[in-house]
Residue frames relative to the residue before (quaternion, step in Angstrom):
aa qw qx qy qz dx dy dz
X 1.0000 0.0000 0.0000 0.0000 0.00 0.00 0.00
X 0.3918 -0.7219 0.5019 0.2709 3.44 -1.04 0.73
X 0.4274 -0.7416 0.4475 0.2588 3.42 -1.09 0.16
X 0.5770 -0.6237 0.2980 0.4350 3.56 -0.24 1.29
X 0.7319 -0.4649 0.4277 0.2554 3.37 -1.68 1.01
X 0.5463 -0.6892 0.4248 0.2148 3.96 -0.95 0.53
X 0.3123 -0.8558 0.4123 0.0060 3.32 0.87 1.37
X 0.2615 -0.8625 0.4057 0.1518 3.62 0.34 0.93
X 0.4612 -0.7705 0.3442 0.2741 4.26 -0.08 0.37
X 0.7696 -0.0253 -0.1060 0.6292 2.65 1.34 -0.56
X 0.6238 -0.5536 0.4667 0.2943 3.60 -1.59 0.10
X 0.3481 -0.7315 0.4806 0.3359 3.22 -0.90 0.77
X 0.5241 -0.5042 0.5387 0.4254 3.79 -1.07 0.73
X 0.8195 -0.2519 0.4328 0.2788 3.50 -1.86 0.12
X 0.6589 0.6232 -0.1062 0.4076 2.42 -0.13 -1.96
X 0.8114 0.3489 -0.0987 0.4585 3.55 0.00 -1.58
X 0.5384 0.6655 -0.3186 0.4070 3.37 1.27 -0.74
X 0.6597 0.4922 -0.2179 0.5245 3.72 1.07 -2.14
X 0.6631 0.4415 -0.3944 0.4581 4.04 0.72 -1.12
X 0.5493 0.4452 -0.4581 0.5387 4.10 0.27 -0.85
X 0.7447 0.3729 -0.3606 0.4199 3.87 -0.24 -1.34
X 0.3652 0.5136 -0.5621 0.5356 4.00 0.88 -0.32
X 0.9418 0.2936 -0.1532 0.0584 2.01 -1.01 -1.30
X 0.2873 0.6974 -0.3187 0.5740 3.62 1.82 -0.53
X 0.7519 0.5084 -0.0508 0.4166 3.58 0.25 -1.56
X 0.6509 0.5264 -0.2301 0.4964 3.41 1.20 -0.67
X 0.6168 0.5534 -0.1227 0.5461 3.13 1.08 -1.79
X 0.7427 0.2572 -0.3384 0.5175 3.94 0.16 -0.49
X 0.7492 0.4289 -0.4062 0.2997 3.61 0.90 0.49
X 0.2789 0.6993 -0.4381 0.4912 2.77 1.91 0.41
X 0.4270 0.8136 -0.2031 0.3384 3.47 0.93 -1.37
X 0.8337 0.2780 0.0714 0.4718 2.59 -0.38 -2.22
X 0.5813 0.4903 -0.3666 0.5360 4.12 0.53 -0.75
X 0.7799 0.5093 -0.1804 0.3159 3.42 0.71 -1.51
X 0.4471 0.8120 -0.2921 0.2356 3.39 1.94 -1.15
X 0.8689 0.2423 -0.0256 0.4309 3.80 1.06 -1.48
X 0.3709 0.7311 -0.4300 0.3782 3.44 2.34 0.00
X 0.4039 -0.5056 0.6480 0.4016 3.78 -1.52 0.50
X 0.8460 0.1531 -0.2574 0.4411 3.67 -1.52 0.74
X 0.3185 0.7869 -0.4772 0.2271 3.41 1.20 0.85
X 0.3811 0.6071 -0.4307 0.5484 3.48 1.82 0.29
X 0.7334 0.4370 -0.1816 0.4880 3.63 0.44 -0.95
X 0.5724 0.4662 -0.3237 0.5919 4.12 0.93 -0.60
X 0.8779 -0.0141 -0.1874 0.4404 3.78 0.28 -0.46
X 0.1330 0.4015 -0.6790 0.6001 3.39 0.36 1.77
X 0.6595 0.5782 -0.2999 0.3754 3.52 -0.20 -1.17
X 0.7743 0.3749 -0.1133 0.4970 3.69 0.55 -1.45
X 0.7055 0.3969 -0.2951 0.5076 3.53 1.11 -1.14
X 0.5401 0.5952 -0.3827 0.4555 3.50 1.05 -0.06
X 0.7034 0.4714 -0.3133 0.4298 3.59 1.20 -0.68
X 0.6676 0.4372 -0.3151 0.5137 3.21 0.86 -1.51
X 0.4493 0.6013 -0.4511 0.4827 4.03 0.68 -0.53
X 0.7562 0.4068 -0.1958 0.4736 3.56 0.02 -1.16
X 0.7919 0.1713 -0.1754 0.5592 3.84 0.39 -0.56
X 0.4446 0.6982 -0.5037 0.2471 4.07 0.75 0.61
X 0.7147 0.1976 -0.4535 0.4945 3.53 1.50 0.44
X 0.1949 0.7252 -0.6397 0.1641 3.23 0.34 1.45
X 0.1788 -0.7381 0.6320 0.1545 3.95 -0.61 0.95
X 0.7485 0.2994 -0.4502 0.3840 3.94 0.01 -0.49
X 0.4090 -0.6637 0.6131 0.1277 3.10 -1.60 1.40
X 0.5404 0.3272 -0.5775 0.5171 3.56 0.08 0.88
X 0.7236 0.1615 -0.5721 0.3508 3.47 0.10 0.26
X 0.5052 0.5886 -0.5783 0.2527 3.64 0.50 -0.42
X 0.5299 0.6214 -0.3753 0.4383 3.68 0.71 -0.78
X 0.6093 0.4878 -0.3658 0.5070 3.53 0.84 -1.37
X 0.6549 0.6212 -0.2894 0.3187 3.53 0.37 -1.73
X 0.8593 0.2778 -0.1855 0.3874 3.24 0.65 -1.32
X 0.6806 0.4852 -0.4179 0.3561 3.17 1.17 -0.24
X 0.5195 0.6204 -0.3865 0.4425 3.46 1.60 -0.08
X 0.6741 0.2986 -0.3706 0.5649 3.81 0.82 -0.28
X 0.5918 0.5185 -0.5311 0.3145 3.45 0.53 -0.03
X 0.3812 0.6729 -0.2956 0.5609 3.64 1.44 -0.60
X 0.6415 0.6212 -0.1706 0.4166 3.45 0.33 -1.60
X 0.7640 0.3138 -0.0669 0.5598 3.42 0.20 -1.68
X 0.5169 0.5153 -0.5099 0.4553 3.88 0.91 -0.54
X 0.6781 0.4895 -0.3239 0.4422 3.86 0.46 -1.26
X 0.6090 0.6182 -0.3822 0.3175 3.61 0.55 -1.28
X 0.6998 0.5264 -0.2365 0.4210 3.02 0.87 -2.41
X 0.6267 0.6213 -0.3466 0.3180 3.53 0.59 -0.77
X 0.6743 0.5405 -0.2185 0.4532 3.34 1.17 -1.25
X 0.6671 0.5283 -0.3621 0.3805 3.03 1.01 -1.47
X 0.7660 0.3743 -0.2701 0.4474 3.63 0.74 -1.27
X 0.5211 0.4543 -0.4311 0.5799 3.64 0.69 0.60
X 0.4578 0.4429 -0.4206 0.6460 4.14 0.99 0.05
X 0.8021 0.5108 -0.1794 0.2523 3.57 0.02 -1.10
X 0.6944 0.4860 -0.2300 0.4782 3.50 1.45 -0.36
């Protein structure tokens, strides 16, 4: 028999809900940008290594910071990458 499913205590607020779904959303565009890039083994390590590192972050003003700072990040990346690509 299995043992019943981990029944969280409490509910996440909204708020938290839209930043996790960010940020979810971010990460699979790393992915996807990252999907056809030479050293695209090394670029996401790279990302799962960040979001890994800052996944028990609990104060939503910085996650905002967080994400809007790698979103920045990945703007610059994406740029390179598609300037590698031509």
């Amino acid at each position: 028999m299995r043992p019943p499913h981990s029944i969280p205590t409490t509910v996440p607020s909204l708020q938290s809900f839209l930043l996790r779904t960010r940020a979810l959303h971010f990460y699979r565009d790393i992915l996807r940008a990252t999907a056809q890039a030479r050293g695209r083994h090394e670029l996401r390590q790279w990302a799962k290594d960040e979001f890994l590192r800052n996944r028990n972050v609990t104060d939503q003003t910085h996650i905002r910071y967080l994400l809007d700072m790698g979103k920045r990040e990945f703007t610059t990346m994406k740029r390179y990458l598609e300037e590698e690509g031509r």
